[in-house]
Structures are given as C-alpha cells and as structure tokens.
N, C-alpha and C positions, 0 to 999 in steps of 0.2 A: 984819871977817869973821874966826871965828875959823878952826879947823884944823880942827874936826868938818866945818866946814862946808862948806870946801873941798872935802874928803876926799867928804861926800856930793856934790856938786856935780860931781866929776869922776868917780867910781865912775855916775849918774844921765851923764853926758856918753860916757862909754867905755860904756857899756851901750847906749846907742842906737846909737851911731857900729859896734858889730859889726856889725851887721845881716848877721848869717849864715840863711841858709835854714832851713825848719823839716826838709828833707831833708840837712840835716848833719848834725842828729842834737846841735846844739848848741842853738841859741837856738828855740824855740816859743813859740805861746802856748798857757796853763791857763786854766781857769775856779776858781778861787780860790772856796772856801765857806766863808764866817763861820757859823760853830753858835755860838750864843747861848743857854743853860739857859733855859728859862723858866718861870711858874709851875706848881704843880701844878694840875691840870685837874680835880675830883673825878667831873664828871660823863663821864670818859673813865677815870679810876682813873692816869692817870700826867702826867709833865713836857709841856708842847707847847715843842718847841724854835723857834726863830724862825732861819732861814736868810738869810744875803745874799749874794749873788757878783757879782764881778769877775772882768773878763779882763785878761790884760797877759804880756808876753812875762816869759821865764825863761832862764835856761841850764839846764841839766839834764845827769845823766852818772851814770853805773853807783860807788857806793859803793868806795875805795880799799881793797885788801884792809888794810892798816892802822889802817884805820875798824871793822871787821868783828869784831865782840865775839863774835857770835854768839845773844845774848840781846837788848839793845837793838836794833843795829844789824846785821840779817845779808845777808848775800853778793849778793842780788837785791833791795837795795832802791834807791833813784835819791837822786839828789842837786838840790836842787833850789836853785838861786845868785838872789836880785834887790833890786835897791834896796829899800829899809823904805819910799819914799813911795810904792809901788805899794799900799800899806793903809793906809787911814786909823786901825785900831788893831791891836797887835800879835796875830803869830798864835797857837793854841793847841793842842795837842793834840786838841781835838775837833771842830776842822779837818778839810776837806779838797778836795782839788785834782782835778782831770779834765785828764788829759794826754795827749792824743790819742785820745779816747771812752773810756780809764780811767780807773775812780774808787778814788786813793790816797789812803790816810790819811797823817795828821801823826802821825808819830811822833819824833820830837826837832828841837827848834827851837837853832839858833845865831845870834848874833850876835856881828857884828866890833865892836871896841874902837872903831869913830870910830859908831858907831851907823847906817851907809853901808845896808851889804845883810844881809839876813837868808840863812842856809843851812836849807832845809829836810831834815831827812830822810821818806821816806813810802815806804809799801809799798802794795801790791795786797788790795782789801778780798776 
C-alpha cells in the first residue's frame, strides 16, 4: 500500500469518524450535480446537457479572507472539503451543488497533493 493511499484511506476514515451535526454548521449533506455538455439538438436550435446527482456528506465553511481575491473568489462564497471517492469522476466548473435547498455553482476546484479530498469553492446562482 502505498502513501497516497493511506493518505486517502485515513482522510475517507477521519471524515466519517466527525460525525458532526448538520446544526453545527460543519459536516451536511449536498446533492452533488454532474453537468455533462451534450450534443447539439438542431430540432430545439441548442446543447441538451445530460445531469447526474449524488448525495453525500461535506464540511463546508465561509471562504478565509486570505482566500478573497475579489474577482475569482469573493467574501460570501462557502468552501466546500470531501473525499474525491464521494465522485466517481472529477468535478467541473459546470457543476453544481444544493446545500441546504440552495443551488451553488462550482466556481474553483482544488485538490490536495495525495489525491484524498477535493476543495470546492461555489457561490449562490
């Protein structure tokens, strides 16, 4: 086993083992939507995108004002932390997430060095 893999394997271990309340205002669960481009349609004149969603717990928390560019990333957008095998492929900016009956976009995607949890950033559409 190598070190990514521990690395995922304990990052997937310590994410279940919080189990903090969705009234702390840390761990919830999202409904996760894969936007997929799809072909053009001629008989509708545009794209039909093809949607998929999952549910699955998050941490989540208000962007670090050292985060805060002002342009990508501003002052009220959320942060969103969780294992990469909560998605069977990675996420994309035309993404997007429902956290708590709101519907946020993907607006910048991170990923940690052992390939564990993805960071989302997203705003209010």
């Amino acid at each position: 086993m190598g070190l990514a893999t521990l690395v995922k394997n304990a990052v997937e271990s310590g994410f279940n083992a919080l189990g903090a309340s969705s009234a702390d205002g840390i761990q919830t669960s999202i409904v996760y939507t894969k936007v997929v481009a799809g072909a053009y349609d001629p008989l509708i004149g545009k794209r039909v995108n093809t949607t998929t969603s999952s549910t699955f717990d998050i941490i989540f928390y208000a962007v670090r004002d050292k985060e805060v560019d002002g342009i990508k990333i501003k002052i009220n957008d959320i942060r969103l932390i969780f294992p990469q095998s909560r998605l069977l492929s990675p996420p994309s900016a035309n993404d997007y997430v429902t956290l708590k009956g709101r519907k946020l976009e993907v607006i910048q995607i991170q990923e940690d060095p052992a390939s564990a949890t993805y960071t989302l950033f997203v705003r209010g559409v």
